[in-house]
C-alpha positions as CSV (number, residue, x, y, z in Angstrom):
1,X,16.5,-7.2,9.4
2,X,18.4,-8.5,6.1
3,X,17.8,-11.7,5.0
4,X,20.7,-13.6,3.1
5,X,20.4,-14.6,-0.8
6,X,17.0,-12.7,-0.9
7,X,16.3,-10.0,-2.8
8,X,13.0,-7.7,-1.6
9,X,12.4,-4.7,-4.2
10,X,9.4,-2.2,-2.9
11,X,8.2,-0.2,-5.4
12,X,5.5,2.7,-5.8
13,X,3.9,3.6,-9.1
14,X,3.4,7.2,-9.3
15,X,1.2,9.3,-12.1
16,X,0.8,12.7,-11.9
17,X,-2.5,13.0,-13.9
18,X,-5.4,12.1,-11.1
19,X,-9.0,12.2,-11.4
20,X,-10.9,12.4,-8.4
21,X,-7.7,14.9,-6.7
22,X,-6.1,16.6,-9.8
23,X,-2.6,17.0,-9.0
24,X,-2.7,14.6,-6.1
25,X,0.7,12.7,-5.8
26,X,2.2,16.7,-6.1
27,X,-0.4,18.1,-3.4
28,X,1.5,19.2,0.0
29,X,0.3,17.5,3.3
30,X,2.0,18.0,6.4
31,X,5.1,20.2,4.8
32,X,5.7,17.8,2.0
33,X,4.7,16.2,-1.1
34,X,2.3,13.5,-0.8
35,X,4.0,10.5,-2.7
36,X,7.7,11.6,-0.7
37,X,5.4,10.1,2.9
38,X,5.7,7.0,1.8
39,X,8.7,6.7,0.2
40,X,10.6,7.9,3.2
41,X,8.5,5.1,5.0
42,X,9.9,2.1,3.1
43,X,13.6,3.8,3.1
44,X,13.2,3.1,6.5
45,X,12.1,-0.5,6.7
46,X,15.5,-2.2,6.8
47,X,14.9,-5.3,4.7
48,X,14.0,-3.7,2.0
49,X,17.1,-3.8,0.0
50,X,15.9,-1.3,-3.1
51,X,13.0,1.4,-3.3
52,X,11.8,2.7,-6.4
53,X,9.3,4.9,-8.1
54,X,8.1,3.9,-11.2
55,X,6.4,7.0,-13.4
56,X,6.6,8.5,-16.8
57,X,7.3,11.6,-15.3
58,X,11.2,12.1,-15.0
59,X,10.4,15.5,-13.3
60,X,10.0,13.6,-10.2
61,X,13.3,11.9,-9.9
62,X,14.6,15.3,-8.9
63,X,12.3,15.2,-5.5
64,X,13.1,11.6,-4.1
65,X,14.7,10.5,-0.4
66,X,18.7,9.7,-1.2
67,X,18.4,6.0,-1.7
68,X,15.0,6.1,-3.3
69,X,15.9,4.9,-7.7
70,X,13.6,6.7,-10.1
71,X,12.7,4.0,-13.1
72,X,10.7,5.3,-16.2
73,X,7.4,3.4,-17.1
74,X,6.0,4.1,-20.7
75,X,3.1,6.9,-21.0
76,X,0.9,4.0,-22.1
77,X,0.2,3.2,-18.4
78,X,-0.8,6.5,-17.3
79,X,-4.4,5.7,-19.4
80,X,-7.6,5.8,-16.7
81,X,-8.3,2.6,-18.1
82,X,-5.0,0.6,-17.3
83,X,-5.2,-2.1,-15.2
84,X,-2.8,-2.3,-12.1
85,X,-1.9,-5.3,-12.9
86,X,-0.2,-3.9,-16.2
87,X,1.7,-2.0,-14.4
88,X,3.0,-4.3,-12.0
89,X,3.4,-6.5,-14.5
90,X,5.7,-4.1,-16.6
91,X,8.0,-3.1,-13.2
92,X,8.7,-6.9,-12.4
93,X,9.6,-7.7,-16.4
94,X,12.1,-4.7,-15.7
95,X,13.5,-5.4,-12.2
96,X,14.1,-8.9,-10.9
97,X,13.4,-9.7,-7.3
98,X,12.7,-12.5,-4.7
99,X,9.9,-10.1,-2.7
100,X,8.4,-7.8,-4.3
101,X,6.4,-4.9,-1.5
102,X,4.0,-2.6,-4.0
103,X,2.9,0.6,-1.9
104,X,0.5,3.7,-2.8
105,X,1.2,7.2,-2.4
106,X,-2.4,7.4,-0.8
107,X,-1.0,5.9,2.3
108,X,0.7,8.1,3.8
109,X,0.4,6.9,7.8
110,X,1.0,2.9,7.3
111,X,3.7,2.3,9.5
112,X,6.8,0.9,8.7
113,X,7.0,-1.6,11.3
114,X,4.3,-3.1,9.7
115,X,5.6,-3.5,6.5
116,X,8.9,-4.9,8.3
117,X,6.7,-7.7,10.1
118,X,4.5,-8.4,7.2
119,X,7.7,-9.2,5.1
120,X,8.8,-11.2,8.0
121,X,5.8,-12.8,7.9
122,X,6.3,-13.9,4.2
123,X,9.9,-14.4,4.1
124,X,10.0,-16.6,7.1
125,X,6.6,-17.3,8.4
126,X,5.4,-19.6,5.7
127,X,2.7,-17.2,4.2
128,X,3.0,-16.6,0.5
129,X,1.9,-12.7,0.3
130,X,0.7,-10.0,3.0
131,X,-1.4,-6.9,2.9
132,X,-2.6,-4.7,5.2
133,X,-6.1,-4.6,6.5
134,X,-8.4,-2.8,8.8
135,X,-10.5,-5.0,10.8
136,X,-14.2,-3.9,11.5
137,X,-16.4,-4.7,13.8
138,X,-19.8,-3.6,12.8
139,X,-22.9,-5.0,11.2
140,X,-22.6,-5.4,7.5
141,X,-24.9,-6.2,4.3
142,X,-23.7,-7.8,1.0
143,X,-26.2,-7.6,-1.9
144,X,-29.0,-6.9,0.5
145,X,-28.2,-9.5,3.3
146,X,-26.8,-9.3,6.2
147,X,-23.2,-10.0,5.8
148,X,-21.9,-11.3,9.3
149,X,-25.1,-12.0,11.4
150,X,-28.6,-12.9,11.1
151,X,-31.3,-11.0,11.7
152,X,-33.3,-13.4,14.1
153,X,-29.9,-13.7,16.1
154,X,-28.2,-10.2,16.6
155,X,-25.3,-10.5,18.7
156,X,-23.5,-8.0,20.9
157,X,-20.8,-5.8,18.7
158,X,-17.8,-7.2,20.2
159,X,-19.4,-11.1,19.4
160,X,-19.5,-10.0,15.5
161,X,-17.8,-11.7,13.2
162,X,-14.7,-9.1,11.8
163,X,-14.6,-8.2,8.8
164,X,-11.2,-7.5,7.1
165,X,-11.1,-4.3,4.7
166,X,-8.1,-3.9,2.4
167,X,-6.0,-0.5,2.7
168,X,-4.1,0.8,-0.2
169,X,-1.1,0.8,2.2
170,X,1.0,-2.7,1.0
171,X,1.3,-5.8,-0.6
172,X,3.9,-8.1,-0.5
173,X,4.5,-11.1,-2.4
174,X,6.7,-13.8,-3.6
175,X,7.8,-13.7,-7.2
176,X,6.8,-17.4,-7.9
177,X,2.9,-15.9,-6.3
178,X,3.5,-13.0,-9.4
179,X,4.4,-15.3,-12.0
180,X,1.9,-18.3,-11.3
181,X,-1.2,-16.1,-10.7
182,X,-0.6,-13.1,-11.6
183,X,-2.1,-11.5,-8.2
184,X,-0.4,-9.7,-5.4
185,X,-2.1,-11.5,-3.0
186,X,-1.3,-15.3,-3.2
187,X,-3.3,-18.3,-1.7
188,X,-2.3,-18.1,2.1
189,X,-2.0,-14.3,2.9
190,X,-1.0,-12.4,6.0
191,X,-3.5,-9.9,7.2
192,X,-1.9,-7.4,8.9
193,X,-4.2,-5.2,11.0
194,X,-3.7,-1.4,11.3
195,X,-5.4,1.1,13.1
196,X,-8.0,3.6,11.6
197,X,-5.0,6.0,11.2
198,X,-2.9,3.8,9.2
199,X,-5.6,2.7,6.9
200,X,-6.5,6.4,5.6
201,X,-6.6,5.7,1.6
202,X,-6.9,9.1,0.0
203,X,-9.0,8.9,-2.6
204,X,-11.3,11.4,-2.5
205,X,-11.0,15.5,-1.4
206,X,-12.5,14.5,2.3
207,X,-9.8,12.2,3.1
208,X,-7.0,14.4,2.0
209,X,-8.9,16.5,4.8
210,X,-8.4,14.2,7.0
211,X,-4.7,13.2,6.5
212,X,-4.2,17.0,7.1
213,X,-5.9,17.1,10.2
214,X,-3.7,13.9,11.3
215,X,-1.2,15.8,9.8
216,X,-1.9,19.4,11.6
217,X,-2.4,17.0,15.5
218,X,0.7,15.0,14.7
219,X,2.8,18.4,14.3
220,X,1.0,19.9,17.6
221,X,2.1,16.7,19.6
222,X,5.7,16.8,18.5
């Protein structure tokens, strides 16, 4: 879906220096490079009107999906210790939108109907930002207390009180949320929910594991 007179700019920042994974964004998983997964995911999502990939490294402008814009970010942000919200802050000084939807390379499963209905959701739906979220329903402790049930009450699993973990695999928010609070999450959010599959976040070398034996089933069921 378009929507008139509104501009909605996803972005991904990319750096090719990685701690935990060296070489992650570059690694191959499922017959491609990590960071083109989802890419080619919000190239799809139709009311997106421009994708970009926002890294230091113009080597990577060379690998990107057709209608994918490459945009160079200074070295400076590559540093362990930069904040994300320097970067985010540096892409929106450079591009101007209405919407902005920030993804991570280390989603590469999130679904792109999601991201469709969660801009939906914030264009038309009267929520100021969206993110996705997996919902769990298990016990949980929070500095050494139980987090959603007591201890002399414990209810049945399914009676549990969800609670809602943030994925890595969007954000979307209004400009006016960026420039007031400087937060990609405003003050009445959409959670969207998505499944244990969509919410892999690799981070460490047993989830990229894992996204390769989604990968490796995924190719056996085509």
């Amino acid at each position: 879906m378009q929507y008139k007179n509104k501009k909605i700019v996803a972005f991904v920042p990319i750096k090719l220096n990685s701690e935990r994974i060296p070489k992650k964004n570059l690694k191959i998983l499922g017959g491609k490079v990590l960071y083109r997964h989802i890419l080619d995911i919000l190239s799809s999502v139709k009311s997106i009107n421009e994708v970009y990939v926002y890294c230091s490294d113009d080597s990577i402008a060379y690998n990107l999906p057709p209608n994918v814009k490459f945009l160079k970010r200074d070295k400076s942000l590559d540093s362990n210790e930069t904040l994300g919200q320097e970067i985010y802050q540096s892409f929106i000084n450079k591009v101007d939108a209405d919407y902005y939807v920030l993804a991570h390379t280390t989603s590469p499963f999130i679904e792109g109907s999601n991201i469709d209905l969660s801009i939906d959701k914030v264009v038309r739906g009267g929520f100021d930002s969206a993110f996705s979220v997996r919902k769990i329903m298990n016990f949980a402790w929070y500095k050494d207390k139980p987090l959603n049930y007591s201890l002399d009450d414990i209810p049945r699993t399914q009676s549990l009180e969800p609670i809602y973990i943030e994925t890595s695999g969007f954000f979307i928010f209004k400009k006016s949320v960026w420039s007031r609070y400087k937060q990609r999450i405003g003050v009445k959010p959409f959670k969207c929910v998505v499944n244990y599959i969509e919410g892999i976040d690799i981070d460490e070398s047993e989830d990229f594991l894992l996204a390769q034996l989604v990968c490796e089933r995924k190719m056996e069921n085509e």
